[in-house]
C-alpha positions in Angstrom: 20.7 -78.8 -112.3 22.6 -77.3 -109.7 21.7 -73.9 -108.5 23.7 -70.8 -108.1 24.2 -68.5 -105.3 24.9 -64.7 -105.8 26.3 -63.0 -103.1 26.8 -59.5 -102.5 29.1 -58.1 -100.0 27.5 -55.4 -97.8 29.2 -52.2 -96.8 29.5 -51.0 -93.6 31.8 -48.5 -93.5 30.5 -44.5 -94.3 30.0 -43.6 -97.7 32.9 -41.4 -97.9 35.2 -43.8 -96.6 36.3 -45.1 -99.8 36.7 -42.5 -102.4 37.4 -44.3 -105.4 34.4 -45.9 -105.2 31.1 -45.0 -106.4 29.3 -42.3 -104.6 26.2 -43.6 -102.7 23.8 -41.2 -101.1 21.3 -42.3 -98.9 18.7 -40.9 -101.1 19.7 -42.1 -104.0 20.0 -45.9 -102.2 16.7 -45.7 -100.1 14.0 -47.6 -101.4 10.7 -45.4 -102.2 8.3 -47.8 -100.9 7.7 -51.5 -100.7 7.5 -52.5 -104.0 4.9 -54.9 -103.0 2.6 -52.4 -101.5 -1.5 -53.4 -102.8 -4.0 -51.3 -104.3 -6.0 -50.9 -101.6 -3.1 -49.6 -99.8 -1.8 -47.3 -102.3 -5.9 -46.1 -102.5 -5.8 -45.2 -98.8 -3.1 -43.2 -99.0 -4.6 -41.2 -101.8 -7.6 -40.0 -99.7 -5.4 -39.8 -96.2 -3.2 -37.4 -98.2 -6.7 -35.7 -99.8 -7.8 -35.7 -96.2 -4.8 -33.7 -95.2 -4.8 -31.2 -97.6 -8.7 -30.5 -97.0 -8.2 -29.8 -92.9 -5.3 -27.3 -94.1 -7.4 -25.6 -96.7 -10.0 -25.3 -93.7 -7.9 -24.5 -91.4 -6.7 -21.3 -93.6 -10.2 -20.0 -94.4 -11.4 -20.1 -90.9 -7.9 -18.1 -89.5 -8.2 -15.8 -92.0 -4.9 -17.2 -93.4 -4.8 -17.9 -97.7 -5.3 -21.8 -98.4 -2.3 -23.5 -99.4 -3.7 -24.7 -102.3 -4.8 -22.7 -105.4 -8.0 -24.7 -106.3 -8.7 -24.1 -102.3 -8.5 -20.2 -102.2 -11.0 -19.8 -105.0 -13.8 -21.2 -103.8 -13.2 -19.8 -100.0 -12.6 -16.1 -101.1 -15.9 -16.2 -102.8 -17.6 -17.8 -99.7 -16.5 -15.0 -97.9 -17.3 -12.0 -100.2 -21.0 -13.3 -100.6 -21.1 -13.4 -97.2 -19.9 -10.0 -96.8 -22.2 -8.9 -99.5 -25.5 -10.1 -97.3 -24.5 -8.8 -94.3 -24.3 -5.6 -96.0 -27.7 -5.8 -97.6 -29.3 -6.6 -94.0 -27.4 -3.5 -92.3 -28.7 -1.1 -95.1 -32.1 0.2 -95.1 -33.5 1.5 -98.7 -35.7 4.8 -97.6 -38.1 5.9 -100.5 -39.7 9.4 -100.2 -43.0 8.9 -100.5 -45.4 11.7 -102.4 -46.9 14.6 -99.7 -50.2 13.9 -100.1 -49.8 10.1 -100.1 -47.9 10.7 -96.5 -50.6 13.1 -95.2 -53.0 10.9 -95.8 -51.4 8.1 -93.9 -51.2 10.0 -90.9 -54.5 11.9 -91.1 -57.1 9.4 -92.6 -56.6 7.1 -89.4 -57.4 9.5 -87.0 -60.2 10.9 -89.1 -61.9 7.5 -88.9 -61.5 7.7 -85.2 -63.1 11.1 -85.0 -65.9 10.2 -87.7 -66.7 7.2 -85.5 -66.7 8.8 -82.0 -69.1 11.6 -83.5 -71.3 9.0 -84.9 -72.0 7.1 -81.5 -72.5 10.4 -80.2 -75.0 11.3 -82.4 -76.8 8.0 -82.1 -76.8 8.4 -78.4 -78.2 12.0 -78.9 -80.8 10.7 -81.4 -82.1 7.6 -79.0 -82.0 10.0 -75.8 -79.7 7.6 -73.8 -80.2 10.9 -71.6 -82.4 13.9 -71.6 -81.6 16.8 -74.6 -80.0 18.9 -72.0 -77.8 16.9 -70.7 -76.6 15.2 -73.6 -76.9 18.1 -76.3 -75.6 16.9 -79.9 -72.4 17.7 -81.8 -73.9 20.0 -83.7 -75.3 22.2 -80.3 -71.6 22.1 -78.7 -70.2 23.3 -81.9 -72.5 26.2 -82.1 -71.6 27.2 -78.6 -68.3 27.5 -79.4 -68.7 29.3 -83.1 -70.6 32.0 -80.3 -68.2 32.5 -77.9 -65.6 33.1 -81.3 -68.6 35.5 -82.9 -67.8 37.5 -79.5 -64.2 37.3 -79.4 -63.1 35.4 -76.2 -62.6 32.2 -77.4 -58.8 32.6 -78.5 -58.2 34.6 -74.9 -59.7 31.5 -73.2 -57.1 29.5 -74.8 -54.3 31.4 -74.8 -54.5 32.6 -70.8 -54.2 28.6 -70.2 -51.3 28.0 -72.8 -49.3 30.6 -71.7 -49.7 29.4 -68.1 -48.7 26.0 -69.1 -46.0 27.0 -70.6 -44.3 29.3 -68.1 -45.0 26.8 -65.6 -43.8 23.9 -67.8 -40.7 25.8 -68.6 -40.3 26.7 -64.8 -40.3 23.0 -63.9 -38.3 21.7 -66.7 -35.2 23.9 -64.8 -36.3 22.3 -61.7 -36.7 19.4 -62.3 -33.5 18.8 -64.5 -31.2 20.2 -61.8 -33.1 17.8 -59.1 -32.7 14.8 -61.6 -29.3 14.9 -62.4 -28.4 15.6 -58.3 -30.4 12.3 -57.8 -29.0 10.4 -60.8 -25.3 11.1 -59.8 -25.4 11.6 -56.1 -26.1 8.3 -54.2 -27.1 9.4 -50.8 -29.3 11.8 -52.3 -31.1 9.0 -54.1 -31.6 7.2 -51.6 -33.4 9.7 -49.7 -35.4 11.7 -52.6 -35.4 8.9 -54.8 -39.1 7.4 -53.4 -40.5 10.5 -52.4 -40.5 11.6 -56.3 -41.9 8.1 -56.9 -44.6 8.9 -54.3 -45.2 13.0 -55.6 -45.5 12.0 -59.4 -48.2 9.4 -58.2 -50.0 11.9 -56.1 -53.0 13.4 -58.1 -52.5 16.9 -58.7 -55.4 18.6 -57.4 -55.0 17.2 -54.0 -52.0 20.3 -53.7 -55.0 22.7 -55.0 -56.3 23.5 -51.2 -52.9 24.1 -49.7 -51.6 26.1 -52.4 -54.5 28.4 -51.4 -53.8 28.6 -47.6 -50.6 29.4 -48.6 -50.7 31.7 -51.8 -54.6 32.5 -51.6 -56.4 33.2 -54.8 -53.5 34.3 -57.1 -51.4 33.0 -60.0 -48.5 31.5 -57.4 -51.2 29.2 -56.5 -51.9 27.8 -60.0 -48.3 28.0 -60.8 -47.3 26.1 -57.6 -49.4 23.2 -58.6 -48.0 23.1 -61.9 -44.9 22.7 -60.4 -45.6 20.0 -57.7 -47.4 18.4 -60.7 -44.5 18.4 -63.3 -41.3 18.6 -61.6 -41.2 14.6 -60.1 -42.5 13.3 -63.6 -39.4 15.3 -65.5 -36.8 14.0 -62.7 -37.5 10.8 -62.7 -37.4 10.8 -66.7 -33.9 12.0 -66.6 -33.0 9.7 -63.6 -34.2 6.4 -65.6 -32.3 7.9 -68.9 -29.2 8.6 -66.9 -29.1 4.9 -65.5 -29.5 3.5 -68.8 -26.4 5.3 -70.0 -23.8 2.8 -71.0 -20.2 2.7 -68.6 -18.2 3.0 -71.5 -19.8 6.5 -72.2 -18.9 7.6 -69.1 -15.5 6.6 -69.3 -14.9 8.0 -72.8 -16.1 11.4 -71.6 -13.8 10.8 -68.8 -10.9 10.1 -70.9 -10.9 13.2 -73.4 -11.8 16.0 -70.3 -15.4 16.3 -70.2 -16.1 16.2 -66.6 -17.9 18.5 -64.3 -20.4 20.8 -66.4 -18.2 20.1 -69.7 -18.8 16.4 -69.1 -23.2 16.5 -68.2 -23.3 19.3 -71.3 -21.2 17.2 -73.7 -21.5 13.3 -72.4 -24.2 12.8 -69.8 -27.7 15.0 -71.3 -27.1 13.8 -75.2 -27.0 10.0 -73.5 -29.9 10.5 -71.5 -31.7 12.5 -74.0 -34.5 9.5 -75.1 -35.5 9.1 -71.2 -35.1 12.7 -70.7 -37.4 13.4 -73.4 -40.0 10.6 -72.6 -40.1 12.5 -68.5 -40.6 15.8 -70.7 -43.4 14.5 -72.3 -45.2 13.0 -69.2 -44.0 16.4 -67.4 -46.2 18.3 -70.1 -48.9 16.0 -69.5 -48.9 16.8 -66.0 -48.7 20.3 -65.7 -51.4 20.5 -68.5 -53.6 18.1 -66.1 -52.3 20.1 -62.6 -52.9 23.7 -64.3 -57.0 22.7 -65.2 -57.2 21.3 -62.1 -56.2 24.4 -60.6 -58.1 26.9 -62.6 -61.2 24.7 -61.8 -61.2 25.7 -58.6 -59.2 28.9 -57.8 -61.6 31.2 -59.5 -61.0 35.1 -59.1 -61.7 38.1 -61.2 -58.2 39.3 -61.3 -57.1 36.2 -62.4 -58.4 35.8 -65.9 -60.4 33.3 -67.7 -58.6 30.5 -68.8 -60.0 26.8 -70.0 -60.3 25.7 -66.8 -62.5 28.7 -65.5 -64.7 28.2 -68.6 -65.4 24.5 -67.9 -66.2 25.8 -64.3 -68.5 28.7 -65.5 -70.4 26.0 -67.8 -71.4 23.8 -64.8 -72.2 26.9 -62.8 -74.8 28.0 -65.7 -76.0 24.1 -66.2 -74.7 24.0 -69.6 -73.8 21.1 -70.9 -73.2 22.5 -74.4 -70.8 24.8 -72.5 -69.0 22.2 -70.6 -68.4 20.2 -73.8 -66.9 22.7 -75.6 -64.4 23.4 -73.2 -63.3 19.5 -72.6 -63.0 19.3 -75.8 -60.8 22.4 -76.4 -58.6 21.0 -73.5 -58.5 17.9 -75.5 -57.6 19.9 -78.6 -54.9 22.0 -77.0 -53.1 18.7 -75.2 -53.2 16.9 -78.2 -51.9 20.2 -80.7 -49.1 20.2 -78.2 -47.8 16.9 -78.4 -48.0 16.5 -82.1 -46.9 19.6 -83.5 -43.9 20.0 -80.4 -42.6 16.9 -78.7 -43.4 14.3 -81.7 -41.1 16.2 -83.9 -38.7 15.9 -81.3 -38.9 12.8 -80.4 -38.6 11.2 -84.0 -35.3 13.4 -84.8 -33.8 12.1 -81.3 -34.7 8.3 -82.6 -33.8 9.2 -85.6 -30.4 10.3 -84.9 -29.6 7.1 -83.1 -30.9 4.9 -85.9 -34.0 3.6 -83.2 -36.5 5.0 -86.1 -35.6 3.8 -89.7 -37.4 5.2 -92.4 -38.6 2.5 -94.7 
């Protein structure tokens, strides 16, 4: 059987160069694919195009940007909010107020126990005489001294001549030595010629001033008072020198940018930075002048001059009474302590407080 040959003319001429003839638009003529395109081809397509449209939904929740597609946005939003919503939880802090006597305990059974277990050693030590009676009286015999000097009404005037004397001279040195700090904080020649010799002052034990204050003041209150000062002034200007060089730049700058320099700018910008390191040299000035001003009234001694802590310790080792002697460290313990707990502790928890370094929990 003979076969048959259909031929079909082709075009070359534009589409719109015959206009009776039927309209053929390139879309409408273009083939959609090979019609003899596989399975396993038309399956790799499939995921390329899956592949695809997962990088842009990516793409869109790491920008920030809404995925393009709707089942895409869904579960991304709610990535995001839970993450949101943990980051929150870790930045908040839950504070419970605890009953008063629950708190009081906490902070005075531990130091209780302390005390209940330093007065039981001594006690053993005075019951196995580890030294002779007289030298190593009891608890109960230094406790009995002082209940006898408080029956004759000088206890509270030995403590109070030595607190207000640590105080003025505290106070004295806190003017001092905040002026001297900030002039050797900010001014860079001056630091490099002050700066060691505070180093070298606050590491200079206090009662080696003692003898020259008296050559130079004799036996009077400037001489106690001037070694309260050489005592307390390098520990309180190099406190406010290390908290003014861990003030941030940017500080600084924002100060700088509203007005605040001069005084307006070290009232209002550079004291509130520095204020945790100028507390910290506050607290190890107190402890100095405490330590300078019973050094000094153990040995500058005078009738005119009153009888403060220090002059009872002395008057106890001039009598060869150890009871005596006792009772007075341990009021000078008493007092130092009192100080820092019911003054600068306070302090120092509201200033940590404020700057979120001490979270209640």
């Amino acid at each position: 059987m003979a076969s048959t040959e259909t031929t079909t003319p082709s075009t070359t001429g534009k589409p719109d160069d015959d206009p009776t003839g039927p309209a053929t638009a390139p879309d409408a003529e273009a083939p959609a694919g090979p019609a003899a395109d596989s399975p396993a081809e038309a399956a790799a397509g499939a995921t390329a195009e899956g592949d695809t449209t997962a990088a842009a939904a990516g793409t869109a929740v790491s920008t920030g940007a809404p995925a393009t597609a709707a089942g895409e946005s869904r579960p991304a939003a709610g990535d995001l909010a839970g993450l949101e919503a943990g980051l929150d939880a870790l930045d908040s802090t839950v504070v419970s107020r605890q009953p008063w006597l629950r708190t009081l305990l906490s902070k005075a059974f531990p130091p209780l126990i302390a005390i209940a277990i330093v007065l039981g050693l001594w006690q053993l030590a005075y019951h196995f005489q580890l030294k002779p009676h007289y030298l190593l009286p009891s608890p109960l015999d230094v406790f009995r001294s002082l209940q006898q000097k408080w029956l004759e009404g000088t206890l509270l005037s030995f403590v109070w001549t030595s607190v207000s004397r640590g105080a003025l001279g505290f106070l004295a040195s806190v003017a001092i030595g905040t002026v001297l700090g900030l002039i050797v904080a900010r001014v860079k020649p001056v630091r490099a010629a002050i700066g060691p010799i505070l180093s070298g002052l606050q590491s200079l034990p206090s009662v080696a001033w003692v003898p020259a204050a008296i050559i130079w003041f004799g036996l009077s209150d400037a001489t106690i008072y001037a070694v309260v000062l050489l005592g307390a002034v390098p520990s309180i200007a190099n406190g406010l020198v290390s908290g003014v060089d861990q003030i941030s730049p940017l500080y600084l700058r924002a100060g700088r940018t509203v007005g605040a320099t001069g005084l307006a700018g070290v009232r209002h910008v550079l004291l509130p930075a520095a204020l945790p390191g100028y507390l910290a040299g506050l607290k190890q000035g107190w402890a100095f002048s405490w330590r300078s001003l019973m050094a000094a009234e153990l040995i500058v001694n005078a009738p005119d001059l009153g009888t403060g802590l220090g002059q009872l310790l002395e008057q106890g080792r001039e009598l060869q009474d150890m009871s005596w002697v006792l009772g007075a460290i341990l009021l000078i313990l008493i007092v130092g302590i009192g100080i820092e707990l019911l003054i600068f502790a306070p302090i120092e928890r509201r200033v940590l407080r404020s700057r979120g370094l001490l979270v209640k929990s």
